[in-house]
C-alpha positions as CSV (number, residue, x, y, z in Angstrom):
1,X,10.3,-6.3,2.9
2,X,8.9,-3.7,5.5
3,X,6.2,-1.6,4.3
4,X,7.1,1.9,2.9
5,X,6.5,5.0,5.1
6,X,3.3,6.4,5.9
7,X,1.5,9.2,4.2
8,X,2.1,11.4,6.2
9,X,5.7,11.6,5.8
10,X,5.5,12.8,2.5
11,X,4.8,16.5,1.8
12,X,1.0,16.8,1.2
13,X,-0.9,18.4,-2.1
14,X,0.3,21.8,-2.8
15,X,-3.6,23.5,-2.0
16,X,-5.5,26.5,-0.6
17,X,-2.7,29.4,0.3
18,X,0.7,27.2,-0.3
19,X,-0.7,27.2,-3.9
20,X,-1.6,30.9,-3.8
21,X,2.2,31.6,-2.6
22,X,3.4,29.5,-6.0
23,X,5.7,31.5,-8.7
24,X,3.1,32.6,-11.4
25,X,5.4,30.1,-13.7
26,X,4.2,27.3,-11.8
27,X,0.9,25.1,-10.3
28,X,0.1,22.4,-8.0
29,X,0.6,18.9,-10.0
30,X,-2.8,17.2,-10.5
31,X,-0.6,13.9,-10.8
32,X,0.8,14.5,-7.2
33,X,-2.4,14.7,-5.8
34,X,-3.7,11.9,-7.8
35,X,-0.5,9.7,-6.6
36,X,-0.9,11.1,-2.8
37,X,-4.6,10.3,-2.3
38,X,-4.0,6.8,-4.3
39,X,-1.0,5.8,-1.9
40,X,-3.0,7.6,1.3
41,X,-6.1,4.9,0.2
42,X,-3.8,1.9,-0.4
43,X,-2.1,2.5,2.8
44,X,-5.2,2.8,5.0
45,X,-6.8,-0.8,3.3
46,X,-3.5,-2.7,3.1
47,X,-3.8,-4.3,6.1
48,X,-7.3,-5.8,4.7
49,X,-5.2,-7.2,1.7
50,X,-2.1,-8.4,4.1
51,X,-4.8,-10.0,6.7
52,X,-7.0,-11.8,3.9
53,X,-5.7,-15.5,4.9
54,X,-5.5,-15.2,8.5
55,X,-8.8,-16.9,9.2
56,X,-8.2,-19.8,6.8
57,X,-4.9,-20.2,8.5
58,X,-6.2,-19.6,12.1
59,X,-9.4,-22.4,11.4
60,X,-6.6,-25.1,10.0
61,X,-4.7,-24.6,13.0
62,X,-7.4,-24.3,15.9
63,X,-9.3,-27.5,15.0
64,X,-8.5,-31.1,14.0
65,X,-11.6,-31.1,11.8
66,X,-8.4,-31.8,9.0
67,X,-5.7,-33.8,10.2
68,X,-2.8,-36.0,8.5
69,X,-0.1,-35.6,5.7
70,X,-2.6,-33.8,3.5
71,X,-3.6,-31.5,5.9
72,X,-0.1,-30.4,6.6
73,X,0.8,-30.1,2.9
74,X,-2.3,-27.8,2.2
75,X,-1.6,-25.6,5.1
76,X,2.2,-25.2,4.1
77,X,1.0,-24.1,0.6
78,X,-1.9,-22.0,2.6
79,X,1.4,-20.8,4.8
80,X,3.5,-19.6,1.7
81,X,0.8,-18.1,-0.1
82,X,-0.2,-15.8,2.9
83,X,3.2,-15.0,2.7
84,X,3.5,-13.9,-0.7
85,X,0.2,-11.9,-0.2
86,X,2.0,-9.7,2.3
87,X,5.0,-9.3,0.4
88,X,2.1,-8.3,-2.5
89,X,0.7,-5.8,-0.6
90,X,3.7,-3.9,0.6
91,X,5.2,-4.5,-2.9
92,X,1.7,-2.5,-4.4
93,X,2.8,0.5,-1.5
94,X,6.3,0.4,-2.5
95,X,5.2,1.0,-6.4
96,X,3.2,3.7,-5.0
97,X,5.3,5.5,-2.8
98,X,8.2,5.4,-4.9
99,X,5.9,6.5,-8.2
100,X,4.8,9.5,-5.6
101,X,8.3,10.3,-4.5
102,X,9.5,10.4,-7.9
103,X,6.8,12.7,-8.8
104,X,7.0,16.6,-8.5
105,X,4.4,18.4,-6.5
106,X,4.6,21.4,-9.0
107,X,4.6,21.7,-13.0
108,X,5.4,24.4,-15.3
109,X,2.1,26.7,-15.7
110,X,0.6,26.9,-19.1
């Protein structure tokens, strides 16, 4: 699973003049802005999350501090967990984005 689009490619927070230019039946959605700036933070710190057991993995490979049948075992567990932390990571974007997609940038005025 590829990570979702960026950001960016989503319209931004209805603000400043584009809300001024609003119907007077409707406002800028506090939940779309909430959703935009949550999926605009997650975005920018995924790659923290997807890069969290590259060092484990790169100090098991670049010494022979740990050799043998053991060794290999843990490091093919070490190998699928990094790999289900990735998928984690864009899965927590995908929820996201497609929460924020979903979402309207507008709601009725009350």
């Amino acid at each position: 699973m590829a990570a979702p689009p960026p950001p960016g490619s989503l319209p931004p927070p209805l603000t400043g003049a584009a809300a001024a230019r609003l119907s007077p039946n409707e406002q800028p959605n506090p939940e779309y802005r909430r959703l935009h700036q949550a999926y605009a933070d997650a975005y920018g710190g995924i790659d923290r999350l997807r890069q969290a057991l590259d060092a484990p993995v790169k100090t098991l490979r670049g010494t022979d501090a740990w050799l043998g049948p053991e060794a290999r075992q843990w490091g093919g567990r070490l190998d699928a967990n990094r790999e289900t932390l990735k998928k984690a990571a864009d899965r927590i974007l995908w929820d996201i984005y497609d929460r924020l997609s979903a979402t309207r940038r507008t709601v009725p005025r009350v």
